[in-house]
C-alpha positions as CSV (number, residue, x, y, z in Angstrom):
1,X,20.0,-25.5,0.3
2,X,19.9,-29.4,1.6
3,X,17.0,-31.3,0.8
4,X,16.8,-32.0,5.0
5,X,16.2,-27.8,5.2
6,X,14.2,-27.3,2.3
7,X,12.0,-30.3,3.6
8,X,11.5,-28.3,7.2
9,X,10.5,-24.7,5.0
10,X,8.1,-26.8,3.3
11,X,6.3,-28.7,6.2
12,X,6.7,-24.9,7.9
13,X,4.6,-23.7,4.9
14,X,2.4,-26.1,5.1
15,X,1.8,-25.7,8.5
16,X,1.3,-22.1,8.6
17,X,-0.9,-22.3,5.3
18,X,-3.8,-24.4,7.5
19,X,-3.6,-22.7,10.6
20,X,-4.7,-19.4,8.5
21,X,-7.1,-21.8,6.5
22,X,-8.7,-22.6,9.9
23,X,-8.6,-19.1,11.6
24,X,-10.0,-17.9,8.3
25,X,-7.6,-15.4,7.5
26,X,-8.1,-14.1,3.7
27,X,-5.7,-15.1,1.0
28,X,-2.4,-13.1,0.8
29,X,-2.5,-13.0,-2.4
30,X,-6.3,-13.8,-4.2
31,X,-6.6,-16.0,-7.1
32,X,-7.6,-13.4,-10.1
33,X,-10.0,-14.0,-12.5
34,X,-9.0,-14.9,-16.0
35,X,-7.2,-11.1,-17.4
36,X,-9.0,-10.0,-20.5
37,X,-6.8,-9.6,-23.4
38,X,-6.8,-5.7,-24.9
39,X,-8.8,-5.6,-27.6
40,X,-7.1,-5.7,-30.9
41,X,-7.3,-1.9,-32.5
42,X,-7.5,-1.9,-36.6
43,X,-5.4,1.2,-37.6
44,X,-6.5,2.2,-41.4
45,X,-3.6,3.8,-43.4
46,X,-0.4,2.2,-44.3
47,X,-0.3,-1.3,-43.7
48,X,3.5,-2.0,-44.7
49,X,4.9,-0.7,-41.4
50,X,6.6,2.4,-42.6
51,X,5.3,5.7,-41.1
52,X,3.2,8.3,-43.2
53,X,5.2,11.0,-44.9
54,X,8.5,8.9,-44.5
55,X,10.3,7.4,-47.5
């Protein structure tokens, strides 16, 4: 795209983006708290990354 066109999308965003700000419409999409990682499982047996019972 031209800069000239991608200049009017952004000043549409923007725009559009405080309207909703000042009607007090919710977020589209809500900042999300800060994921938890899984937890890390310890697995006893081999540890060399071969299966059991395989050669």
């Amino acid at each position: 795209m031209k800069p000239a066109k991608v200049s009017k999308i952004i000043v549409a965003r923007v725009v559009l983006h405080n309207l909703a700000k000042a009607w007090g419409e919710r977020e589209a999409f809500p900042e999300e708290e800060d994921p938890q990682p899984p937890p890390i499982v310890q697995l006893d047996g081999n540890h060399d990354g071969r299966l059991s019972g395989m050669q």
